[in-house]
mmCIF file of the N, C-alpha and C atoms, coordinates in Angstrom:
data_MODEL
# 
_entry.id   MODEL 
# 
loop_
_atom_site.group_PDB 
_atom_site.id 
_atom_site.type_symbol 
_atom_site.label_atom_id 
_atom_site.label_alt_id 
_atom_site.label_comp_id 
_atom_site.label_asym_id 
_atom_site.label_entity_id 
_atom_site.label_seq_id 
_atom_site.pdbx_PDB_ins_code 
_atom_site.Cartn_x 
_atom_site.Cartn_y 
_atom_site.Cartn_z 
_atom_site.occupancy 
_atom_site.B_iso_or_equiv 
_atom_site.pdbx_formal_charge 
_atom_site.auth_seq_id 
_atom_site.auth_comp_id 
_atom_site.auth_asym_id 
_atom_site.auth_atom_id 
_atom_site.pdbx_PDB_model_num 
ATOM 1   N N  . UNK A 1 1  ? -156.601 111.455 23.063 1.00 0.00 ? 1  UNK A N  1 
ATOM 2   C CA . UNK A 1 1  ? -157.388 112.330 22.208 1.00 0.00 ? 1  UNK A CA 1 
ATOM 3   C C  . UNK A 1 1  ? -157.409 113.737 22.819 1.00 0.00 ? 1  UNK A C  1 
ATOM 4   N N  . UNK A 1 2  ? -156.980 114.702 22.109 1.00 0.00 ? 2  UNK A N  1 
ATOM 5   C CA . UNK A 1 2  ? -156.904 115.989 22.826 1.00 0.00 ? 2  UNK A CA 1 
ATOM 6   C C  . UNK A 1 2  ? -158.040 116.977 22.775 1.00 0.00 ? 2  UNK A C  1 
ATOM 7   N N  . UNK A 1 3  ? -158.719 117.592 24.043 1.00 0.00 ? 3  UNK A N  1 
ATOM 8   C CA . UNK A 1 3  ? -159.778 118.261 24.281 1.00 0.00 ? 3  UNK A CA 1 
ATOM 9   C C  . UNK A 1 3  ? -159.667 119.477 23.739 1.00 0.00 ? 3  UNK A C  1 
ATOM 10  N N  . UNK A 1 4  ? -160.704 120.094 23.105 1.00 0.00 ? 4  UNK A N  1 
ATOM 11  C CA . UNK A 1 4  ? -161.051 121.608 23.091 1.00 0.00 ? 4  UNK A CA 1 
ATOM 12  C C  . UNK A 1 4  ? -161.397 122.703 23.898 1.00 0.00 ? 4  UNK A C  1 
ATOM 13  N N  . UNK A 1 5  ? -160.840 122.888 24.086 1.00 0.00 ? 5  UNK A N  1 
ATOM 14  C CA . UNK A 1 5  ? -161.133 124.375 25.660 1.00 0.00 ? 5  UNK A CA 1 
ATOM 15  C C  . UNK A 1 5  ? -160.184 125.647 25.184 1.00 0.00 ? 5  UNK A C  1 
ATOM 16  N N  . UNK A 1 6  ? -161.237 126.676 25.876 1.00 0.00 ? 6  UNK A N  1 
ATOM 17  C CA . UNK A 1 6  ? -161.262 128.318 25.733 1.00 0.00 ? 6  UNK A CA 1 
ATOM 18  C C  . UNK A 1 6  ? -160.086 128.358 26.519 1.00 0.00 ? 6  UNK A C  1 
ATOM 19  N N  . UNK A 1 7  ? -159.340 129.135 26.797 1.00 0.00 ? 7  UNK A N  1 
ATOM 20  C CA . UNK A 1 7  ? -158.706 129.677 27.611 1.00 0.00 ? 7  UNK A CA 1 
ATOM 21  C C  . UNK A 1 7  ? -159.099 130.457 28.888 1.00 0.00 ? 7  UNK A C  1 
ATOM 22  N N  . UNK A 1 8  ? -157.675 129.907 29.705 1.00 0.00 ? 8  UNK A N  1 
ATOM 23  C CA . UNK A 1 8  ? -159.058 130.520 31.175 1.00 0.00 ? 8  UNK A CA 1 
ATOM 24  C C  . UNK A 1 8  ? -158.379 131.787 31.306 1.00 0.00 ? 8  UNK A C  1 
ATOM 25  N N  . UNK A 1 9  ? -157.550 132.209 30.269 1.00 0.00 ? 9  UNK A N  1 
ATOM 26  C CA . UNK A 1 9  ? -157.148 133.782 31.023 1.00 0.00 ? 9  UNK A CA 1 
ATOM 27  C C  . UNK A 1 9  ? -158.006 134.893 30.646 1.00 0.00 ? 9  UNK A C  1 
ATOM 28  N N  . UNK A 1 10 ? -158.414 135.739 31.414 1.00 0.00 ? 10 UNK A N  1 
ATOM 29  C CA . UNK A 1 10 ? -159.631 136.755 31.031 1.00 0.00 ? 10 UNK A CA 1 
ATOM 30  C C  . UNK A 1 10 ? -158.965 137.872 29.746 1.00 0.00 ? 10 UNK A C  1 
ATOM 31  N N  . UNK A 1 11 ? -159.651 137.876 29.437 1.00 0.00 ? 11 UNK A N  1 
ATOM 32  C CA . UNK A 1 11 ? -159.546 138.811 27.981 1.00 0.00 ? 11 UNK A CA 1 
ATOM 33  C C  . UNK A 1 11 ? -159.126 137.766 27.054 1.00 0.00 ? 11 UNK A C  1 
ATOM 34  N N  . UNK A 1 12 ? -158.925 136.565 27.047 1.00 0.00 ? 12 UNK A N  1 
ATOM 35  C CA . UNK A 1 12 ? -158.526 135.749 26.262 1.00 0.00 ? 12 UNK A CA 1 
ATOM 36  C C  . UNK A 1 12 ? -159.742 134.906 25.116 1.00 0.00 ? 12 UNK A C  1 
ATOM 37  N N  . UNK A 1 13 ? -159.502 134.956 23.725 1.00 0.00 ? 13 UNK A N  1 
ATOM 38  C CA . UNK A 1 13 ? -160.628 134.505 23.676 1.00 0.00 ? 13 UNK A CA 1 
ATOM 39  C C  . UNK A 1 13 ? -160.044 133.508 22.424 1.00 0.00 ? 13 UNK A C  1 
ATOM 40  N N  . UNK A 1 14 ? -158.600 132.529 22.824 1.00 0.00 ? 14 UNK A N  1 
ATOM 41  C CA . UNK A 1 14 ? -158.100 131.893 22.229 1.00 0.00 ? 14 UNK A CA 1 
ATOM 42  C C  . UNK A 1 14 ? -159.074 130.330 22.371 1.00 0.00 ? 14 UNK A C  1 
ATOM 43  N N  . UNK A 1 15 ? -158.721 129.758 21.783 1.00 0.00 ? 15 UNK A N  1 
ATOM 44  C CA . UNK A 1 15 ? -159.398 128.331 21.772 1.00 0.00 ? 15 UNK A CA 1 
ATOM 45  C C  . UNK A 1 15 ? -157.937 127.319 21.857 1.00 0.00 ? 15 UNK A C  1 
ATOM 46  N N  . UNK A 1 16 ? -157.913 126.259 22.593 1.00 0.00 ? 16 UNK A N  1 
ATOM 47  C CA . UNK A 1 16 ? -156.393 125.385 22.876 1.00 0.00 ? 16 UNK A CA 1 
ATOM 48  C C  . UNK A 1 16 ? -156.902 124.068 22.620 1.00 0.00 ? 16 UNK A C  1 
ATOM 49  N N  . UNK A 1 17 ? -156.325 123.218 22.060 1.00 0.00 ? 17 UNK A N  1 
ATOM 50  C CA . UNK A 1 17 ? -155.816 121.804 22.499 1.00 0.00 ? 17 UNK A CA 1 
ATOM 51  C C  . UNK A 1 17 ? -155.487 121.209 23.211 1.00 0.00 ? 17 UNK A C  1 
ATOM 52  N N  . UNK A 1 18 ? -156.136 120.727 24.386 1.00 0.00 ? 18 UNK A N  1 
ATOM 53  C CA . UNK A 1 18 ? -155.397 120.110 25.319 1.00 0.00 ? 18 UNK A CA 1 
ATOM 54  C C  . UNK A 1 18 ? -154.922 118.659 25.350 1.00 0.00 ? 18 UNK A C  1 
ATOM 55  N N  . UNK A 1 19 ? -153.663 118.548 24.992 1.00 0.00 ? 19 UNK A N  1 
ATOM 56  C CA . UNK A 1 19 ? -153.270 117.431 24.844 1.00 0.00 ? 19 UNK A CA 1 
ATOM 57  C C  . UNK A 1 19 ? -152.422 116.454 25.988 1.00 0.00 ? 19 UNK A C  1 
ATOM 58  N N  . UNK A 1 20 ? -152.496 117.273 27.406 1.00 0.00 ? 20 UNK A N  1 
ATOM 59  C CA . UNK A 1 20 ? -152.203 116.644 28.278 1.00 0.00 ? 20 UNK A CA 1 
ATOM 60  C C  . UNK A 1 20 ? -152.744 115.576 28.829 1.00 0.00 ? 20 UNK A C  1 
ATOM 61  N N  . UNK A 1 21 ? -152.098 114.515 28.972 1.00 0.00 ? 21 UNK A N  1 
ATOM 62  C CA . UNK A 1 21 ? -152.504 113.357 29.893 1.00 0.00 ? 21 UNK A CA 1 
ATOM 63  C C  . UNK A 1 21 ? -153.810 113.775 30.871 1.00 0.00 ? 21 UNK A C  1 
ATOM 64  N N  . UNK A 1 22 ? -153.407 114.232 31.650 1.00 0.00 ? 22 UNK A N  1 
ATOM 65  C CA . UNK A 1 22 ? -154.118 114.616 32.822 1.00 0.00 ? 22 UNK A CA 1 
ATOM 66  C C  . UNK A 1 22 ? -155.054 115.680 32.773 1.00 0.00 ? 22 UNK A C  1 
ATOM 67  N N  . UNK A 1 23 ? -155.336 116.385 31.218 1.00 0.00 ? 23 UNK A N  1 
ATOM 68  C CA . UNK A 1 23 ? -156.270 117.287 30.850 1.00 0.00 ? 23 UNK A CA 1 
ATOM 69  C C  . UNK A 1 23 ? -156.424 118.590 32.063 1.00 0.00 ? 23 UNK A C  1 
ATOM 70  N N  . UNK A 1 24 ? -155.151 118.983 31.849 1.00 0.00 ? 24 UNK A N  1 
ATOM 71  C CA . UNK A 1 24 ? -155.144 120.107 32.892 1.00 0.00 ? 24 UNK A CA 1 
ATOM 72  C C  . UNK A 1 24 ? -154.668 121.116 32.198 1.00 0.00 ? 24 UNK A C  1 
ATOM 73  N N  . UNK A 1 25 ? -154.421 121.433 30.916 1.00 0.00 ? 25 UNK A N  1 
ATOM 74  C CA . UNK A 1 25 ? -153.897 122.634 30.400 1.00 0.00 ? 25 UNK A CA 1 
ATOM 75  C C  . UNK A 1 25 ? -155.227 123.785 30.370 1.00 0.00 ? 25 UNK A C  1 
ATOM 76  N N  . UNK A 1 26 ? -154.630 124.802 30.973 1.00 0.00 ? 26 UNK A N  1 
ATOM 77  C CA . UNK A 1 26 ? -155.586 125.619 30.927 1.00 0.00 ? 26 UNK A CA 1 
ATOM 78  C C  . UNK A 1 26 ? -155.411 127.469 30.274 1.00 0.00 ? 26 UNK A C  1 
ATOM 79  N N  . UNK A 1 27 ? -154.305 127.388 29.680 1.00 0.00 ? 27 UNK A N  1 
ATOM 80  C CA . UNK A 1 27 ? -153.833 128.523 28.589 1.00 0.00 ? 27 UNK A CA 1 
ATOM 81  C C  . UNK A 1 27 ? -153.614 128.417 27.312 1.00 0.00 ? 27 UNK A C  1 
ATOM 82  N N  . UNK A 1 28 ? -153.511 129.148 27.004 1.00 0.00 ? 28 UNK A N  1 
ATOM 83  C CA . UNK A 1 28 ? -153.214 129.461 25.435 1.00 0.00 ? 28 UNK A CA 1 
ATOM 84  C C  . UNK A 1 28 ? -151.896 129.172 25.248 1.00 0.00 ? 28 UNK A C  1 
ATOM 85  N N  . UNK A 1 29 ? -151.324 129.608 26.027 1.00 0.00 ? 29 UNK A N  1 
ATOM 86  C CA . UNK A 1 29 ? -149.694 129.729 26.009 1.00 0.00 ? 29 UNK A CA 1 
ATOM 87  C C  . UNK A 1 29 ? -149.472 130.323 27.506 1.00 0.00 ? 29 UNK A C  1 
ATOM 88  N N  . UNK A 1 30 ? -148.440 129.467 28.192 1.00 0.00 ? 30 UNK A N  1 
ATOM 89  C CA . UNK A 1 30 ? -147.770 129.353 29.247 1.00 0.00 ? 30 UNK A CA 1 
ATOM 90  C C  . UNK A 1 30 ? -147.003 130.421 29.485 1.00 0.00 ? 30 UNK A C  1 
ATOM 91  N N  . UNK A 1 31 ? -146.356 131.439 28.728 1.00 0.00 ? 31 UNK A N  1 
ATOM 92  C CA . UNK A 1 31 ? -145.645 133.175 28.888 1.00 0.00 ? 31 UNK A CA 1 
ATOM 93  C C  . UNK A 1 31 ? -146.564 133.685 28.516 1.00 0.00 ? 31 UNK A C  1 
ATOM 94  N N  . UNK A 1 32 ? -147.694 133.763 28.105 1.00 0.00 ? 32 UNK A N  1 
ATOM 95  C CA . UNK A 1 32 ? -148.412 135.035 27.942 1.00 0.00 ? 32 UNK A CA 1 
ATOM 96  C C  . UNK A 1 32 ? -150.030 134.475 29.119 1.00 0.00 ? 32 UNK A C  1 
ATOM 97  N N  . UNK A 1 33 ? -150.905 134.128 28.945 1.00 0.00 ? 33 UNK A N  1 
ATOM 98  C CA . UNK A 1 33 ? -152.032 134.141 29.706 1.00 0.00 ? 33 UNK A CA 1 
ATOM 99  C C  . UNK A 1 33 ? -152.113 132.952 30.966 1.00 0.00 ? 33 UNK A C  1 
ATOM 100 N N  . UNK A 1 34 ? -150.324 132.070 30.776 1.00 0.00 ? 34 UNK A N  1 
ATOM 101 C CA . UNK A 1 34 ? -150.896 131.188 31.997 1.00 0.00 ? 34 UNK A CA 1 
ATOM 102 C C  . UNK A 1 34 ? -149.414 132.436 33.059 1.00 0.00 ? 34 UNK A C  1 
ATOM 103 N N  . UNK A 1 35 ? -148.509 132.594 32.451 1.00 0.00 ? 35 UNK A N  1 
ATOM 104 C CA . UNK A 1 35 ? -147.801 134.125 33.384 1.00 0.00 ? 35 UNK A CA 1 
ATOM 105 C C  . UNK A 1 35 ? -148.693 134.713 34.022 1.00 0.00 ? 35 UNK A C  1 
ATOM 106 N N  . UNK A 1 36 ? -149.172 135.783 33.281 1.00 0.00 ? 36 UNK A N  1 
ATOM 107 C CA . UNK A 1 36 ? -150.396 136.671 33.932 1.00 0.00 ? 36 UNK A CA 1 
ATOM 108 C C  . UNK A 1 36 ? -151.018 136.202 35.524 1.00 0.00 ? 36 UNK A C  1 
ATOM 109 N N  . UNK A 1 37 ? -151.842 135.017 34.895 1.00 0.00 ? 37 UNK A N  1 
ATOM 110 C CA . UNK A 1 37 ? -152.560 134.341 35.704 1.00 0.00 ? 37 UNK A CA 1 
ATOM 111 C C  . UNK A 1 37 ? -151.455 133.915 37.146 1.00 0.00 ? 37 UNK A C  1 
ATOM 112 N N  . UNK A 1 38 ? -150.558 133.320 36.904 1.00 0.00 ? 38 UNK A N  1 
ATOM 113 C CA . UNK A 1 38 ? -149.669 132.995 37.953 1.00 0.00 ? 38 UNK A CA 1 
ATOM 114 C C  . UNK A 1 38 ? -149.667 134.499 38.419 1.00 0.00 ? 38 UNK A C  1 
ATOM 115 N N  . UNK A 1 39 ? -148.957 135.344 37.944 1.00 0.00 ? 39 UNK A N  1 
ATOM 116 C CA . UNK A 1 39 ? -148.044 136.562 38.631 1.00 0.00 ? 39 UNK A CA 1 
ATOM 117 C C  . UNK A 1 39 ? -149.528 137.400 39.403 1.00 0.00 ? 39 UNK A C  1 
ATOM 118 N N  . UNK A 1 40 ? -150.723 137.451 38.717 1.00 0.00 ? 40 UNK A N  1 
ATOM 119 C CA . UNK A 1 40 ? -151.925 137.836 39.779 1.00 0.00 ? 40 UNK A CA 1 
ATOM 120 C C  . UNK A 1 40 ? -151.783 137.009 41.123 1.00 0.00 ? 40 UNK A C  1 
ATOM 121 N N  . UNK A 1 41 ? -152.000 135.630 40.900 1.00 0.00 ? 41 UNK A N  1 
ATOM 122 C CA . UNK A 1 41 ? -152.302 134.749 42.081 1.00 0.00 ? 41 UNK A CA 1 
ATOM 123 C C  . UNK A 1 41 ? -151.255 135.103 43.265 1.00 0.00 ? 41 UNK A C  1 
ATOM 124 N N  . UNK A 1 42 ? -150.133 134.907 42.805 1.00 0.00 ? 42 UNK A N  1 
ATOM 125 C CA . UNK A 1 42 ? -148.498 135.654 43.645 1.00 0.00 ? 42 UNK A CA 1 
ATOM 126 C C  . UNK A 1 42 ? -148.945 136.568 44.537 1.00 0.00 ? 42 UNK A C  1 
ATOM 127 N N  . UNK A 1 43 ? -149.547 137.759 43.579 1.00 0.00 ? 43 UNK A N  1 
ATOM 128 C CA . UNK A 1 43 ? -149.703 138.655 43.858 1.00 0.00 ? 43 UNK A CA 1 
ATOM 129 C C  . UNK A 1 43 ? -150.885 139.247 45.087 1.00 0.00 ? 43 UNK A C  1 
ATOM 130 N N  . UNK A 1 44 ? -151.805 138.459 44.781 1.00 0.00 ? 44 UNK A N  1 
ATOM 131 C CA . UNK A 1 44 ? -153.171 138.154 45.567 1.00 0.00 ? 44 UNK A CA 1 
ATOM 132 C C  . UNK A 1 44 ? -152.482 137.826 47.447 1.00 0.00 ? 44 UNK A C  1 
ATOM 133 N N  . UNK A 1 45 ? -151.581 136.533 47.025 1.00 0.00 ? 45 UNK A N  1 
ATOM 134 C CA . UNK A 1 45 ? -151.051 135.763 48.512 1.00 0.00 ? 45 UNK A CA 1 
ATOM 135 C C  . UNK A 1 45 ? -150.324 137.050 49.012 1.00 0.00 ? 45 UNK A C  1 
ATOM 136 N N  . UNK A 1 46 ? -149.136 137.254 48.330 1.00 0.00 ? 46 UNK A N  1 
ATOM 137 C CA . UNK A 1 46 ? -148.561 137.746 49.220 1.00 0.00 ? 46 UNK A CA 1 
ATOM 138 C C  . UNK A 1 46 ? -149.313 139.369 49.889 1.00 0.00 ? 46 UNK A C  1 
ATOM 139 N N  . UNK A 1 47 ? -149.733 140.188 49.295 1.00 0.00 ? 47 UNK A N  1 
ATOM 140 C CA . UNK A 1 47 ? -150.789 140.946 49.574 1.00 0.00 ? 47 UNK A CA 1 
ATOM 141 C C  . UNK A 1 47 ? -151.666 140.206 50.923 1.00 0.00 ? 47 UNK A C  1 
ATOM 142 N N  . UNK A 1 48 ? -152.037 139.166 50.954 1.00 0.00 ? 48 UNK A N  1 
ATOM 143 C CA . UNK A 1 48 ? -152.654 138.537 52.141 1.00 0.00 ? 48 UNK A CA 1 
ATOM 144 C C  . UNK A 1 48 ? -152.339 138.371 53.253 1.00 0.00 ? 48 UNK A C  1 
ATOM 145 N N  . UNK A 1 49 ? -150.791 138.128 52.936 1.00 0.00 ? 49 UNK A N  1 
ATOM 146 C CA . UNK A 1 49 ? -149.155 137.815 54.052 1.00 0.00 ? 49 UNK A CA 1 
ATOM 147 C C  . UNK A 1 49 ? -148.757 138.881 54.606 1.00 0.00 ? 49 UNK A C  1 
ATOM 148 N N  . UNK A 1 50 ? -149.431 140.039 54.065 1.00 0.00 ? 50 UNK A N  1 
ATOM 149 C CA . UNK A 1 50 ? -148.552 141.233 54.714 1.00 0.00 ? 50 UNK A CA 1 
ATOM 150 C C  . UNK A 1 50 ? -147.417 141.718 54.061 1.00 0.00 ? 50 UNK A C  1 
ATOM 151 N N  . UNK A 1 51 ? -147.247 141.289 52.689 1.00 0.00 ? 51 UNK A N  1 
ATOM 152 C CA . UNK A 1 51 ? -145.928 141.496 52.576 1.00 0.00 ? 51 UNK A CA 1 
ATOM 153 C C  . UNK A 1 51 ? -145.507 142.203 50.870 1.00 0.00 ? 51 UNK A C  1 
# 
């Protein structure tokens, strides 16, 4: 049975289906607000690394 959840990317104010097994989807769409989200986090580490 697939869950209803907001999207966790900020400015996002899509509503998703989560129809994963493991109820871990957490974007709207995977190239636009779960990208973002990755390419910040990237961005965060390596900034941390020195690099």
């Amino acid at each position: 049975m697939p869950r209803v959840r907001r999207c966790a990317g900020p400015g996002s104010g899509w509503i998703l289906l989560d129809g994963a097994r493991n109820g871990a989807r957490r974007w709207c769409g995977s190239g636009d607000c779960g990208n973002r989200d990755r390419d910040r986090c990237h961005h965060a580490r390596t900034r941390r690394a020195g690099g």
